[in-house]
Residue, then its C-alpha position, 0 to 999 in steps of 0.5 A: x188493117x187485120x190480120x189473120x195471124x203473126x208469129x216470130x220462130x226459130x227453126x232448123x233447116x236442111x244442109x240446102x237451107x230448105x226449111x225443116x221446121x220452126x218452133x214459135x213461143x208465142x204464136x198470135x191471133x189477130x195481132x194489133x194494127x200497132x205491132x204490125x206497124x212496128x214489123x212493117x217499119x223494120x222489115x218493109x210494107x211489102x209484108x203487109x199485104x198477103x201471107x209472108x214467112x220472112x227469113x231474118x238475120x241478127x241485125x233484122x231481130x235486135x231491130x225487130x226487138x227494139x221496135x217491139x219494146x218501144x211499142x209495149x209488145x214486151x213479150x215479143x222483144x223478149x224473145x226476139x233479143x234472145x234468138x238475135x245473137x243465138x245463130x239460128x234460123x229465124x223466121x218471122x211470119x204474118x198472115x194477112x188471111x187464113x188461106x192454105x199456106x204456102x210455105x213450111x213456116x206458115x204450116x208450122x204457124x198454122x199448127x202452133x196455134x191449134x195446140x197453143x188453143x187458139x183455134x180448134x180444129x175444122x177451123x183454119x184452112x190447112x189444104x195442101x200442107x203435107x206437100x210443105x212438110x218434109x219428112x224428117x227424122x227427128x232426134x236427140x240433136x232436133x230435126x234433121x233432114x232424111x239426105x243429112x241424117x247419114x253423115x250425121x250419124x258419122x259425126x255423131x260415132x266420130x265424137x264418140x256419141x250415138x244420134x238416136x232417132x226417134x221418129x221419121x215422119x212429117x209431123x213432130x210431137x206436140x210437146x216439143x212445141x206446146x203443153x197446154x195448161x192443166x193436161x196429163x199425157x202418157x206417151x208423148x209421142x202419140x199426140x202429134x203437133x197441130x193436136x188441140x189438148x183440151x185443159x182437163x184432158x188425160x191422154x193415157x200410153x195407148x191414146x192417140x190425137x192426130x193434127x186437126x183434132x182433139x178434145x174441147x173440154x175435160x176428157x179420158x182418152x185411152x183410143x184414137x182421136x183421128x185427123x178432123x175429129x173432135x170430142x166434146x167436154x167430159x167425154x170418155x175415149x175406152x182403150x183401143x177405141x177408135x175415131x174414123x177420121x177423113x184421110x183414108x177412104x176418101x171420106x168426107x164426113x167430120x166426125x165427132x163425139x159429143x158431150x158425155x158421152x163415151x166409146x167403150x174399149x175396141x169400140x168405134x164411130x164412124x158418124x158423129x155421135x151426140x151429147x150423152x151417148x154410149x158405144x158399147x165395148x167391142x162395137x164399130x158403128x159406120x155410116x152404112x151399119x144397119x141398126x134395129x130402133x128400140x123404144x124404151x121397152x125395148x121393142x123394134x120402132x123400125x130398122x135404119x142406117x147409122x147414118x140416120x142417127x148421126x148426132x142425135x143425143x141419148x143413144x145406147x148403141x149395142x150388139x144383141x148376143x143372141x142374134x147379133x144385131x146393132x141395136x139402138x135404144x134410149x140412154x137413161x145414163x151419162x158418163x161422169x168423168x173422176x174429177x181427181x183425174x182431170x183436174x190436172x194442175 
């Protein structure tokens, strides 16, 4: 039988035992029927059918551990006999589809394996999984949950020391997770996990990749990669642009930018835009903007929604000073990434 997915974690959990977070070293896609016979011989056949997330203790791991070398999955039993003795909250998770998860482990898996580039983003089912994410704060110590985080702090102060907290949110960094081969980033904090990072890509301080999104080839992003939107391979984000994502507004569209192409400073999208595109420096195009259409010679063809345009190639978009109108013309040039910069090794 396939399946969708398996993974063993390590993890943190509140003082009620609930689940904060889980970190899986090496996530798998499509696991081999032999390792999933080697999980269903230590942990019961129950888990073979349906998605589990399974809480394991130091017996269950070694077991787990001992079963995997024997079946050649030397990776996995390496893993699992470093956490066994380590008392920590272990996990094991097998996805028999990829149906929207139901508990905080499998949102963690589910996560791991779009930054761990083993699925892009628009590719899984991820419905209702902020009602699985906790909100934590996250600190020098890890994770720890909101109702924790005061007595925490008195330890901390009792030992001397200061708990810094870094973050209060549902979502971690990503580097604290995954660093994909071959990636520049300025400011970890501003990619979240579940982002897809791209090898090639530079994120510089003021660049941002929400969960669910990302690049898919080399890119420069000094703007906002928002939830669901991708950008394609040599592709240029200019810094303060922005990329109108589907979590506010109710919108519904995925958005997109091609091959390329590129977005310049304080710009924005909210359509897909093509291969070899240009938004000039300073412009928001929305599905709903009125746009003038101009031939090579710069003449008005006709006058037309943005939406019209979504993910045409070969467009200029720019604001005309003189009357301030959008207007679109053909793009005679492509963007052409510093192949110094990108080849981040």
């Amino acid at each position: 039988m396939s399946h969708f997915s398996f993974a063993f974690g390590i993890g943190s959990q509140s003082s009620q035992g609930e689940w904060l977070e889980v970190f899986y070293p090496q996530p798998i896609l499509n696991p081999s029927v032999e390792l999933v016979t080697v999980l269903t011989d230590v942990l019961g056949s129950q888990i073979v059918t349906g998605n589990h997330a399974l809480s394991i203790d130091a017996k269950q791991a070694s077991a787990l551990a001992k079963a995997c070398t024997d079946a050649g999955e030397l990776d996995q039993a390496k893993w699992l006999t470093q956490a066994a003795n380590a008392g920590q909250p272990m996990v094991v998770s097998l996805l028999e589809t990829d149906s929207g998860p139901q508990t905080t482990p499998e949102v963690y898996l589910k996560l791991q394996l779009l930054s761990a580039g083993l699925k892009q983003p628009n590719s899984m089912d991820l419905s209702g999984i902020f009602g699985l994410l906790p909100n934590v704060a996250w600190t020098n110590e890890g994770a720890i949950a909101i109702e924790d985080l005061t007595q925490r702090q008195m330890d901390a102060r009792l030992r001397g020391e200061l708990l810094h907290v870094n973050a209060v949110d549902k979502f971690p960094r990503m580097t604290d997770y995954a660093v994909p081969k071959g990636i520049r980033i300025g400011d970890a904090s501003r990619v979240r996990l579940g982002a897809h990072v791209a090898e090639g890509t530079t994120v510089m301080h003021e660049g941002f990749i929400n969960f669910n999104a990302g690049t898919l080839g080399h890119g420069m992003i000094e703007g906002r990669i928002s939830a669901g939107v991708t950008v394609g391979h040599n592709s240029d984000l200019g810094g303060g642009c922005s990329t109108m994502g589907t979590l506010s507004g109710g919108g519904k569209i995925v958005n997109s930018v091609g091959q390329d192409s590129l977005i310049g400073a304080n710009a924005g999208m909210g359509i897909p835009i093509g291969d070899r595109c240009i938004i000039e420096a300073g412009l928001y195009i929305t599905g709903g903007s009125k746009v003038a259409l101009l031939d090579a010679r710069n003449e008005l063809v006709a006058t037309v929604k943005a939406s019209t345009l979504a993910g045409k190639p070969d467009l200029l978009f720019r604001r005309n000073s003189l009357n301030g109108r959008i207007e679109v013309k053909p793009n005679g040039t492509a963007v052409e990434l510093n192949s110094d910069l990108h080849s981040n090794n």
